[in-house]
PASEBA-1860 file (N, C-alpha, C; in nm, 3 decimals):
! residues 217
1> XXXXXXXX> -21.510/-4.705/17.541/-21.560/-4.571/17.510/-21.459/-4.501/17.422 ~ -21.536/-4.425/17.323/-21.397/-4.396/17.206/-21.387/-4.266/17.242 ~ -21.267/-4.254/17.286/-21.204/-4.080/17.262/-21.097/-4.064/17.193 ~ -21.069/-4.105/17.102/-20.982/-4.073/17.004/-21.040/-4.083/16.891 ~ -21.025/-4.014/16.747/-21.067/-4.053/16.622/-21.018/-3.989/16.516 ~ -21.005/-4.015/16.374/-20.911/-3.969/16.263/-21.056/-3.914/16.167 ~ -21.074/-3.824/16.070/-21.129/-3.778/15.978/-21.013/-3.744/15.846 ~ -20.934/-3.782/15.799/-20.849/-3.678/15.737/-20.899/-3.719/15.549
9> XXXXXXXX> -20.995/-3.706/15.533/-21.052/-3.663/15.426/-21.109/-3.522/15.402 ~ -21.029/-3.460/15.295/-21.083/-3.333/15.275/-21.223/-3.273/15.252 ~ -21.240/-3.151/15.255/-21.409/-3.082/15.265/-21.459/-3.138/15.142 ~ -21.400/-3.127/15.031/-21.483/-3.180/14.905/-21.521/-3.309/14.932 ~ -21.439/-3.419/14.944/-21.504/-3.534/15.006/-21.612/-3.566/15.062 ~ -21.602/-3.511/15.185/-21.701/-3.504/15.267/-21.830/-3.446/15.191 ~ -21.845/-3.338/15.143/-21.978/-3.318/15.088/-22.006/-3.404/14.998 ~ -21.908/-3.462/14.882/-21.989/-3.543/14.810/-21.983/-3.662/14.874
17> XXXXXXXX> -21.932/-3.718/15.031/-22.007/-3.843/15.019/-22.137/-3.859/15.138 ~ -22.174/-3.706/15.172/-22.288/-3.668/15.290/-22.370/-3.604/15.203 ~ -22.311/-3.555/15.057/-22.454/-3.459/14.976/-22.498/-3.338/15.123 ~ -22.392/-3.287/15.055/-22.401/-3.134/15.137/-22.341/-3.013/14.994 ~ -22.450/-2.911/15.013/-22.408/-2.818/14.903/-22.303/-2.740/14.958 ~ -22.205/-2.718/14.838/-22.104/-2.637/14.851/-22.129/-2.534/14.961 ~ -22.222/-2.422/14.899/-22.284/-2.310/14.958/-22.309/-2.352/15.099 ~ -22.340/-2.456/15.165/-22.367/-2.512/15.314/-22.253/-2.568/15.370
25> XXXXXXXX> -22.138/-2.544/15.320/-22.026/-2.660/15.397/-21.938/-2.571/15.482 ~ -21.885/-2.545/15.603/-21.816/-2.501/15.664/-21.662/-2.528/15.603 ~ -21.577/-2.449/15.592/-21.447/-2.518/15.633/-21.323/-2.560/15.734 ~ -21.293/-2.673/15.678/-21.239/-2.774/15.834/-21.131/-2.823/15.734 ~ -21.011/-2.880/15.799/-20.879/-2.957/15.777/-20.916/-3.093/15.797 ~ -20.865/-3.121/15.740/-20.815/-3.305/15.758/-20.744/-3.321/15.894 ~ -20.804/-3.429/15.988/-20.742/-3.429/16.105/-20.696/-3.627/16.149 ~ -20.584/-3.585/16.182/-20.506/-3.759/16.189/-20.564/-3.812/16.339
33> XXXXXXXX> -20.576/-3.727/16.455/-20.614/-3.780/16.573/-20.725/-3.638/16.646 ~ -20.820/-3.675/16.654/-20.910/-3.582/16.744/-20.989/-3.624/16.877 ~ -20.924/-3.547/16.967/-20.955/-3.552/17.101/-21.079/-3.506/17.168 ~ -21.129/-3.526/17.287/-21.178/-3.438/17.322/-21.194/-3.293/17.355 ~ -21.295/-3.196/17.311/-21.243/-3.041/17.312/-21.220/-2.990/17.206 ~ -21.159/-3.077/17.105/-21.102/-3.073/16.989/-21.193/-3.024/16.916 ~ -21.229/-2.972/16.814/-21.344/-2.921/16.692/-21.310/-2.993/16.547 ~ -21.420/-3.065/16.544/-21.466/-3.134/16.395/-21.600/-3.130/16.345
41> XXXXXXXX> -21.584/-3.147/16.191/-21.681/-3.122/16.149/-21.790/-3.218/16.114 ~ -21.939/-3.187/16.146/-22.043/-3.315/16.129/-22.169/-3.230/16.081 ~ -22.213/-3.290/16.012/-22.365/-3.312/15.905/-22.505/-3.275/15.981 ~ -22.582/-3.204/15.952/-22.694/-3.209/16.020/-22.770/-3.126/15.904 ~ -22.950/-3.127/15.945/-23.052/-3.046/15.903/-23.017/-2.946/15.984 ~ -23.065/-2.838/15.852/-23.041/-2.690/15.874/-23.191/-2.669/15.912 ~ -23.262/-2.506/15.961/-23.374/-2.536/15.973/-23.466/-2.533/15.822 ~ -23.421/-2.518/15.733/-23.515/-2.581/15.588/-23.493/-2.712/15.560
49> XXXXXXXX> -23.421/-2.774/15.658/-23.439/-2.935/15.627/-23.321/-3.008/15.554 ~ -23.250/-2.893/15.444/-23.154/-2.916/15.427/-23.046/-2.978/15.489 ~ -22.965/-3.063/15.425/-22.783/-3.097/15.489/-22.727/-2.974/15.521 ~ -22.685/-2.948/15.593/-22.523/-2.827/15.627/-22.405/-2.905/15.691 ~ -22.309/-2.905/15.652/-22.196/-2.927/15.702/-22.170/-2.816/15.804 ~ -22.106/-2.842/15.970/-22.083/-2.754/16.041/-21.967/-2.793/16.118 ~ -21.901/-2.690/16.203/-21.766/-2.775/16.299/-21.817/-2.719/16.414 ~ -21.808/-2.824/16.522/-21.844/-2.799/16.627/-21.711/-2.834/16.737
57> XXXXXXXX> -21.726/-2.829/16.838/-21.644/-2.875/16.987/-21.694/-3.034/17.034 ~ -21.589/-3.130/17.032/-21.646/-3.254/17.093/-21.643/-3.277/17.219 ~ -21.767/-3.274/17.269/-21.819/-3.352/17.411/-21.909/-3.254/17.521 ~ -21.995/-3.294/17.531/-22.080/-3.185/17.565/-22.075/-3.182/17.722 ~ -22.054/-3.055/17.768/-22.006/-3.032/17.866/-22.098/-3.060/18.014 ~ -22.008/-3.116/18.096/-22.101/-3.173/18.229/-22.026/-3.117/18.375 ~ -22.108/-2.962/18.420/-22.106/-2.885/18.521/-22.004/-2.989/18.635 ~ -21.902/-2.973/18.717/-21.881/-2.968/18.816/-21.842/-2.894/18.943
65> XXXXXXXX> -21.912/-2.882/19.059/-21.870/-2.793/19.156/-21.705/-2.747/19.196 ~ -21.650/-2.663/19.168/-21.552/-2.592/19.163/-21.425/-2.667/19.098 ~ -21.480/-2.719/18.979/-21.368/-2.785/18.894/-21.451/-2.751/18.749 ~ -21.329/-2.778/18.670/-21.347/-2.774/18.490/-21.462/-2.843/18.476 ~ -21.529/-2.783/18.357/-21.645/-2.863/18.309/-21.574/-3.030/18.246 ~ -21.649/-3.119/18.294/-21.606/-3.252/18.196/-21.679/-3.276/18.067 ~ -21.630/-3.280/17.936/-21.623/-3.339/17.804/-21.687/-3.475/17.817 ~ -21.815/-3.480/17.844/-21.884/-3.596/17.812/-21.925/-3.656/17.635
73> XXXXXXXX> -21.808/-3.761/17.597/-21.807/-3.701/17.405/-21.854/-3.857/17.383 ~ -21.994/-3.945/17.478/-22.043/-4.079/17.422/-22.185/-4.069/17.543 ~ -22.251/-4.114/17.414/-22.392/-4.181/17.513/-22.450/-4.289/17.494 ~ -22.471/-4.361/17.585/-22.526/-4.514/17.570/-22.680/-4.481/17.486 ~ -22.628/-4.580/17.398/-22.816/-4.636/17.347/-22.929/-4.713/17.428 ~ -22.914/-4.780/17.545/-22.978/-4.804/17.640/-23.070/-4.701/17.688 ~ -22.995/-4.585/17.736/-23.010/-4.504/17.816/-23.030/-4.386/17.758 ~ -23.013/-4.329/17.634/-23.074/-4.215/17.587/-23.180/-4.141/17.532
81> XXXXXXXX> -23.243/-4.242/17.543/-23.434/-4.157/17.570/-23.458/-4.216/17.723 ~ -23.385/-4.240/17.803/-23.474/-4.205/17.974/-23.342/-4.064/18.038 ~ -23.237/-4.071/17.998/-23.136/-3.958/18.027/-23.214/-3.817/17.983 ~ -23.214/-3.712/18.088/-23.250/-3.632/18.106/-23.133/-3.535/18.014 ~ -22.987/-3.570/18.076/-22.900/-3.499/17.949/-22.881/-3.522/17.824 ~ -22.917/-3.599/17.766/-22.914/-3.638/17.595/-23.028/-3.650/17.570 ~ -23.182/-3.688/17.613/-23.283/-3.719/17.551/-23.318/-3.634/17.485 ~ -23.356/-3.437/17.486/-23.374/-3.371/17.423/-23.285/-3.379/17.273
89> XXXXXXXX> -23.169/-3.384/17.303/-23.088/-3.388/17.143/-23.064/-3.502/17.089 ~ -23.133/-3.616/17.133/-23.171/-3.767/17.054/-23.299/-3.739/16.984 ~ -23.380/-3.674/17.058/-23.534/-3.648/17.004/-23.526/-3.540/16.876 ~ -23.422/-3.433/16.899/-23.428/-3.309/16.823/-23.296/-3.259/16.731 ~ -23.197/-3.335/16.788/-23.087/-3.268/16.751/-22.989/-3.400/16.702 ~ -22.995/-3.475/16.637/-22.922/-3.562/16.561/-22.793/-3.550/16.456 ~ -22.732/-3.587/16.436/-22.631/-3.505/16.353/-22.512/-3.667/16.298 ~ -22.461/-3.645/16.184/-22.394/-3.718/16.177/-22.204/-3.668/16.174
97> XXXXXXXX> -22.095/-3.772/16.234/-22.012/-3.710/16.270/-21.917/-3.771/16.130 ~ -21.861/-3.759/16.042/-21.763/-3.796/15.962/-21.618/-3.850/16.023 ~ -21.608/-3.979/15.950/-21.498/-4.072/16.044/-21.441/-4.143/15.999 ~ -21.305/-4.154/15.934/-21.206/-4.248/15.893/-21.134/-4.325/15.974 ~ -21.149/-4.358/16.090/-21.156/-4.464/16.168/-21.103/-4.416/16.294 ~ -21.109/-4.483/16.440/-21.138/-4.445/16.551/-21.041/-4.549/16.652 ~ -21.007/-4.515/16.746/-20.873/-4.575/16.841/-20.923/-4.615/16.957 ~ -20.914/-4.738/17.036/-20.881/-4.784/17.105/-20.752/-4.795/17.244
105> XXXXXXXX> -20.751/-4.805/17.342/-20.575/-4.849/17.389/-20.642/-5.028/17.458 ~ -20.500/-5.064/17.457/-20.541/-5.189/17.553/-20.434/-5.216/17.659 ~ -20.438/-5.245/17.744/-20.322/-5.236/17.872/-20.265/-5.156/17.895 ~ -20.195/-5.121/18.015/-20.144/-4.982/18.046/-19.972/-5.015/18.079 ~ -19.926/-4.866/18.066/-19.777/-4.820/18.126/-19.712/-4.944/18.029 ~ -19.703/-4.914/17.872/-19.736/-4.874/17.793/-19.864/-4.866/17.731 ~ -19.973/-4.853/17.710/-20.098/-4.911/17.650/-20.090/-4.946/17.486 ~ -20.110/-5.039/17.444/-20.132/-5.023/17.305/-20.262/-5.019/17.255
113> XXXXXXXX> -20.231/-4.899/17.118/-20.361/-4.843/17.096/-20.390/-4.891/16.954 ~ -20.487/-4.924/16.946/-20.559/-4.986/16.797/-20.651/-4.943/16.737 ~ -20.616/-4.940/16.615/-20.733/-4.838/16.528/-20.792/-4.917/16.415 ~ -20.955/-4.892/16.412/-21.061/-4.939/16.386/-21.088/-4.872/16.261 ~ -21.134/-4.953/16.131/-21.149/-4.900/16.015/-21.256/-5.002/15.926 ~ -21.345/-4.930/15.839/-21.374/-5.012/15.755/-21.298/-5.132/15.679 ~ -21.163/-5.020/15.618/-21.087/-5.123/15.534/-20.953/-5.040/15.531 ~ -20.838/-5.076/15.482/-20.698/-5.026/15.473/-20.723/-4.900/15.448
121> XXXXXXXX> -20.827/-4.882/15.335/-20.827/-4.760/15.305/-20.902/-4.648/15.396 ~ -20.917/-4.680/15.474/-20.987/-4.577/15.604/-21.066/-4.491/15.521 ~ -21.199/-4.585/15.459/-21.272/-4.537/15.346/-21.398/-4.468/15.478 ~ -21.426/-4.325/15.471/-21.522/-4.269/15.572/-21.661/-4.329/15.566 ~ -21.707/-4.307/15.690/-21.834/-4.376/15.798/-21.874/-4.274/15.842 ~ -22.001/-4.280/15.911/-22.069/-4.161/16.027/-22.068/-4.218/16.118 ~ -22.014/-4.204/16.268/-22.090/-4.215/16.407/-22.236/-4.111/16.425 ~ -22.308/-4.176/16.491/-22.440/-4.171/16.493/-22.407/-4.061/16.618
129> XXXXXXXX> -22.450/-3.938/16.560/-22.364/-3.842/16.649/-22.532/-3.755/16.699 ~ -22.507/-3.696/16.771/-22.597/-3.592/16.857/-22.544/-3.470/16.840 ~ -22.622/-3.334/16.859/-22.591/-3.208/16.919/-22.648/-3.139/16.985 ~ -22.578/-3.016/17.031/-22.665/-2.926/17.119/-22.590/-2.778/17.121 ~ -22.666/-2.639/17.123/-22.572/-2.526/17.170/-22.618/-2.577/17.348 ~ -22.463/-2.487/17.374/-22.416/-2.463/17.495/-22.383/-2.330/17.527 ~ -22.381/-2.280/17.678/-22.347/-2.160/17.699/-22.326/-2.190/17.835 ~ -22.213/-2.178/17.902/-22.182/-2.135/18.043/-21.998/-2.150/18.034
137> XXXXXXXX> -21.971/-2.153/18.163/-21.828/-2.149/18.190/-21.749/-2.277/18.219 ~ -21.624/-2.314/18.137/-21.607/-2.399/18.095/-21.483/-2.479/18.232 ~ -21.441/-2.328/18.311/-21.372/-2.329/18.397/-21.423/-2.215/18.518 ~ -21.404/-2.281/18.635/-21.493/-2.214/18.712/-21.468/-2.050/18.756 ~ -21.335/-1.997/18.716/-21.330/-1.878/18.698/-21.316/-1.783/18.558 ~ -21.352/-1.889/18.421/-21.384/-1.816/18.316/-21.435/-1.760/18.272 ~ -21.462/-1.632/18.175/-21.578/-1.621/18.132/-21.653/-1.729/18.031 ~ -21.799/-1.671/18.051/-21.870/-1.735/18.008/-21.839/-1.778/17.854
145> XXXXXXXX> -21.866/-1.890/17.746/-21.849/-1.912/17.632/-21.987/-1.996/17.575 ~ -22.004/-1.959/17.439/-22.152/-2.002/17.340/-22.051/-2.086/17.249 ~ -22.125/-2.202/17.219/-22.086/-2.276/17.140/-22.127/-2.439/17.104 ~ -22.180/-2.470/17.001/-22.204/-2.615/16.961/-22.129/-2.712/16.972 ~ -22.208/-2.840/17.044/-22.102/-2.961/17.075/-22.165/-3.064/17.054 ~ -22.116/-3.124/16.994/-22.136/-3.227/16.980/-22.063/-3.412/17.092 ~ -22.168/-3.517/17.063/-22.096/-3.656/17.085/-22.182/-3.757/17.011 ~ -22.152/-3.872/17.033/-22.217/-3.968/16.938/-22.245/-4.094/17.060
153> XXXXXXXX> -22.332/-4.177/16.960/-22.370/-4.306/17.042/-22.308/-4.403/17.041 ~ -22.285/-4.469/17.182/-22.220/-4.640/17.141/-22.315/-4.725/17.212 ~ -22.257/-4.844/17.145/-22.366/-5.018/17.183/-22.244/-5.115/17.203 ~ -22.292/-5.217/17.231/-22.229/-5.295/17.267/-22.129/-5.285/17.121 ~ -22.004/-5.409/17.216/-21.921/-5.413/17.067/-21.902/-5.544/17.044 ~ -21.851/-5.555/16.886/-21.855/-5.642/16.796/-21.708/-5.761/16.841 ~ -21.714/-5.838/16.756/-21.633/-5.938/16.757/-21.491/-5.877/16.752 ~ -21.482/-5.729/16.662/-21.342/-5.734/16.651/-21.271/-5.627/16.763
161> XXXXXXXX> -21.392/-5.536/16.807/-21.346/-5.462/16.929/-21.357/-5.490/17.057 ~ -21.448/-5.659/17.057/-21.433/-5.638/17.244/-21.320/-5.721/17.258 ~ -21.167/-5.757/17.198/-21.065/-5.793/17.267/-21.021/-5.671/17.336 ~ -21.038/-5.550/17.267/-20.967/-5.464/17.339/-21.051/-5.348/17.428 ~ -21.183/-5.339/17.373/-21.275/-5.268/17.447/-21.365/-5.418/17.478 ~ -21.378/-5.439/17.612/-21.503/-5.537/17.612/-21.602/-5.478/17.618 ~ -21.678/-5.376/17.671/-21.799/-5.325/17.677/-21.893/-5.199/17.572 ~ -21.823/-5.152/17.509/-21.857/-5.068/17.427/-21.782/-5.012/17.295
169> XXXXXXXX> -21.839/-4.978/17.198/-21.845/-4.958/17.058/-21.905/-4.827/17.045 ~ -21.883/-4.784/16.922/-21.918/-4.655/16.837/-22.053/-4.726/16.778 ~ -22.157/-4.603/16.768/-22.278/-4.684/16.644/-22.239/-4.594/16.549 ~ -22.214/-4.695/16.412/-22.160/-4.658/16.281/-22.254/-4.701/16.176 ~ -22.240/-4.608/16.116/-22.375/-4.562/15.993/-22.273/-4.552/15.889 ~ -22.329/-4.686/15.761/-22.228/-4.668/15.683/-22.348/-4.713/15.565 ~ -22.345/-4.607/15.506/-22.448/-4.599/15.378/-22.584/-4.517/15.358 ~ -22.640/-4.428/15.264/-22.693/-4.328/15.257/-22.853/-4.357/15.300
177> XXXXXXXX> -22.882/-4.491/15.332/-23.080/-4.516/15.411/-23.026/-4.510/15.536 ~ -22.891/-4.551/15.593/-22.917/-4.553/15.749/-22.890/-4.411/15.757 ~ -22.756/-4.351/15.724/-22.737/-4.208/15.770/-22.862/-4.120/15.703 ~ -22.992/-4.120/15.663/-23.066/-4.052/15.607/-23.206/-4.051/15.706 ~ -23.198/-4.204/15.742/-23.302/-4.249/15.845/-23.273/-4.156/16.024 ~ -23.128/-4.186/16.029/-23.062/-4.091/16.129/-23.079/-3.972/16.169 ~ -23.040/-3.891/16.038/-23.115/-3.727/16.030/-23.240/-3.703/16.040 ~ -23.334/-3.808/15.986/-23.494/-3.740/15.968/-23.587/-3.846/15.994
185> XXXXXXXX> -23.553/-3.965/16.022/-23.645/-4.015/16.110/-23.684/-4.012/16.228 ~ -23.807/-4.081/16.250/-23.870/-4.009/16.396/-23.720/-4.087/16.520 ~ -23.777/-4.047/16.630/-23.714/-4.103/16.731/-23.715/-4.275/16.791 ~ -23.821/-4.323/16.719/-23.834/-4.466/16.700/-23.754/-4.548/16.609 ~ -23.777/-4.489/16.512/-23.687/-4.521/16.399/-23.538/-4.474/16.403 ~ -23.489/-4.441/16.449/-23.340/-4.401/16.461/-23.274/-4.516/16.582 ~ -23.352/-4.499/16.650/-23.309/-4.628/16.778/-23.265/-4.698/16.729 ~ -23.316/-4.804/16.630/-23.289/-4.910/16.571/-23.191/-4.933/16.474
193> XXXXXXXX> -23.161/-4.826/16.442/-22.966/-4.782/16.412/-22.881/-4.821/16.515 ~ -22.894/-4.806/16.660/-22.803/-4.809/16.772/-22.730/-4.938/16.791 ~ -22.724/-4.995/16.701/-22.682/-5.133/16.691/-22.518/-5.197/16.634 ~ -22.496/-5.272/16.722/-22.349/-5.316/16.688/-22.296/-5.342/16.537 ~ -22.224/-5.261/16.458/-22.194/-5.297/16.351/-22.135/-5.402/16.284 ~ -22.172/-5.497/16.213/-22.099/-5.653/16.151/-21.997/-5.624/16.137 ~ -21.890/-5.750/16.222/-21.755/-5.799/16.246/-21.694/-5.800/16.121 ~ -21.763/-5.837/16.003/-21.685/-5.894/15.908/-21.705/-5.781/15.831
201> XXXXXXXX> -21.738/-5.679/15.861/-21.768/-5.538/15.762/-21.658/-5.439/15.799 ~ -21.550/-5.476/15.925/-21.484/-5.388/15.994/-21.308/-5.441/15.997 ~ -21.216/-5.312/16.018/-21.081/-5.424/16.102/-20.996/-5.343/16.175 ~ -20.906/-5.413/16.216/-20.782/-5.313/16.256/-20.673/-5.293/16.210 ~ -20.659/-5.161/16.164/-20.606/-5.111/16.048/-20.475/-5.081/16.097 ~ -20.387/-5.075/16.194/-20.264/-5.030/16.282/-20.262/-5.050/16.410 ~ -20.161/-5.064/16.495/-20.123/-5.075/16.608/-20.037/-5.033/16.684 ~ -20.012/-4.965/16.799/-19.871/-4.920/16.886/-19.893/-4.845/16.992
209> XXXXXXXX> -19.771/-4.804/17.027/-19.731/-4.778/17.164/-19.820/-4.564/17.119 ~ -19.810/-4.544/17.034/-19.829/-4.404/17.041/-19.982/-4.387/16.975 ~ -20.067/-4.298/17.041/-20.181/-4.304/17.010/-20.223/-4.232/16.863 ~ -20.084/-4.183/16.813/-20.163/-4.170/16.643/-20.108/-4.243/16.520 ~ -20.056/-4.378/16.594/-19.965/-4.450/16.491/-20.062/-4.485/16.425 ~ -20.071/-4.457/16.270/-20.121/-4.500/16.170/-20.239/-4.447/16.128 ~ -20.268/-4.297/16.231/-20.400/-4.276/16.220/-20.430/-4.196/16.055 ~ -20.319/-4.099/16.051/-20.276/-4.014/15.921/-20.268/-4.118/15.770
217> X> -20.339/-4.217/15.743/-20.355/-4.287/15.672/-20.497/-4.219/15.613
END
């Protein structure tokens, strides 16, 4: 399950390689490691249908009785049209998340953590991301807070991530029919995105003891 990830391509970038108008793009920084909680920026239809670039909060928040809300920031493709918490914003609220590659750890006390990239050049991708507004309390004696959050989908994983993740992967949208099919196709047609991305299309771009070695590339 990925909770770590790098974007550090600037706003101009990003619009010209999502085709988002100037006039629609939020502004956001280049970021080397983003956590959960953290705020980044991802792609969606506006309500004219249009692209907008927007920054949201990652991981959409999941109520517990007299503790912090938990940052739920991944949803299985199995399971997200019978899930009662993601099915509405699989059906309605789709979004793509901008991503220059994404971290791993493997073993613990030290863990080493490995980061996942198209190519050296941590040339940007979309995770097949979801959204939703939110509104309640994030801590059980806070006030209340409004705000958009986003997470994205994973599937099984590929040849080069299950040494270190065996069970799950990011779904990565890399080229302008899938991320287009994503945004505005029906809910049938997007499913069929949810799929493990080719081994030989992917690598690991750095390695180490600290979880942002190499991410700032």
């Amino acid at each position: 399950m990925c909770n770590l990830y790098s974007m550090t391509r600037n706003r101009e970038a990003i619009i010209r390689l999502f085709r988002v108008s100037h006039n629609r793009a939020a502004s956001f920084e280049p970021q080397s490691a983003i956590f959960p909680g953290g705020t980044a920026p991802i792609v969606r239809r506006a309500d004219d249908g249009e692209r907008e670039l927007a920054v949201m909060s990652w991981g959409f928040p999941l109520l517990q009785k007299e503790k912090s809300a938990k940052r739920v920031t991944n949803a299985r493709e199995d399971t997200v049209l019978s899930s009662r918490f993601w099915r509405s914003s699989f059906e309605h609220r789709r979004c793509l998340v901008p991503v220059t590659s994404f971290s791993e750890p493997k073993g613990k006390k030290p863990a080493v953590w490995h980061w996942f990239a198209l190519d050296e050049t941590r040339k940007p991708f979309a995770f097949a991301g979801l959204w939703r507004h939110w509104r309640g309390r994030l801590k059980p004696t806070a006030d209340p807070v409004e705000m958009d959050v986003f997470a994205f989908l994973t599937t099984r994983p590929n040849e080069v991530v299950s040494p270190i993740h065996p069970t799950r992967m990011p779904v990565m949208l890399v080229g302008n029919e899938a991320q287009e099919t994503w945004l505005t196709g029906s809910p049938k047609e997007a499913i069929t995105l949810a799929r493990t991305y080719p081994s030989d299309s992917m690598k690991i771009v750095a390695e180490g003891e600290k979880q942002d070695v190499g991410a700032g590339a």
